[in-house]
N, C-alpha and C positions, 0 to 999 in steps of 0.2 A: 600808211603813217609809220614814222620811223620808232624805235624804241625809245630813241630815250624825251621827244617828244610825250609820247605816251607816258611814260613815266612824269615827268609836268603836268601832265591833265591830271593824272591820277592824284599826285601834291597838292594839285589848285582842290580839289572832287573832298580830299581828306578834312582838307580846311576849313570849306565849305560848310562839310558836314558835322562838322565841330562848331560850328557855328550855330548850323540850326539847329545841333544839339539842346546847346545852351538857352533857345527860344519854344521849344516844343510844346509849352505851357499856352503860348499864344497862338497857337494852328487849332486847330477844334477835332478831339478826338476823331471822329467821324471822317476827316482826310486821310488818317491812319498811318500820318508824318513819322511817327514812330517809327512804325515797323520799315517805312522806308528806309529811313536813316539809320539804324541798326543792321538792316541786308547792305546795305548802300556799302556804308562803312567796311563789312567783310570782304563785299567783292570788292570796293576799290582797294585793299590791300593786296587781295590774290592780282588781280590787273597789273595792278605795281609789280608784285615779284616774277609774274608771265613775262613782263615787258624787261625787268632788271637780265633774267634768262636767255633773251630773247635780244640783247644788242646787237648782235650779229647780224641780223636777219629785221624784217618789218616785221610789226604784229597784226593779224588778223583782222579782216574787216570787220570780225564782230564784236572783236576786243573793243578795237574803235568804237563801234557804234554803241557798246555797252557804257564806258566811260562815257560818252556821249548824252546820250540816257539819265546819267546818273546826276552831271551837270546841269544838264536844261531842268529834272525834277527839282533839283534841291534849288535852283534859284525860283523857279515856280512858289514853293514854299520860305524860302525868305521871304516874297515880295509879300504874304499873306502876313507877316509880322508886322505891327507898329512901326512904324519909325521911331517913335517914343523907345519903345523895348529895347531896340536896337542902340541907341542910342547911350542909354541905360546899361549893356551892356559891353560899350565900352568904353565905358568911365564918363559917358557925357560928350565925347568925339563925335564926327559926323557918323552916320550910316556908313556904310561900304558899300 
């Protein structure tokens, strides 16, 4: 995977998780959504700056597959949300 690819996963990965930030309340402690989203959030910042470092050259396949990772969980955990919540969440718009 190239850099600056990665760096767009990493963008989409930030959003994401700002998202299911804002929903947290709707996942059932016991998933321990939190704490994902909180590690999540860190690495996919360092990701991003590995990858900003890193234009030159590709970034590792486990940079990839970490971002990767971090995407398929968080969307696992939005689908756990309401759509109501969601909903609600942004201003009354469809779901995303």
């Amino acid at each position: 995977m190239n850099a600056k690819k990665m760096i767009r996963l990493c963008d989409t990965a930030l959003q994401k998780l700002d998202d299911l930030e804002s929903l947290l309340a709707y996942i059932p402690a016991e998933r321990e959504a939190d704490r994902f989203v909180y590690e999540s959030i860190a690495a996919a910042r360092e990701l991003r700056h590995i990858a900003r470092l890193e234009t030159a050259h590709a970034v590792t396949v486990e940079q990839a597959s970490h971002i990767q990772r971090i995407l398929s969980k968080t969307g696992f955990f939005l689908n756990l949300v309401p759509n109501t919540a969601k909903k609600e969440l942004d201003g009354g718009q469809d779901s995303r």
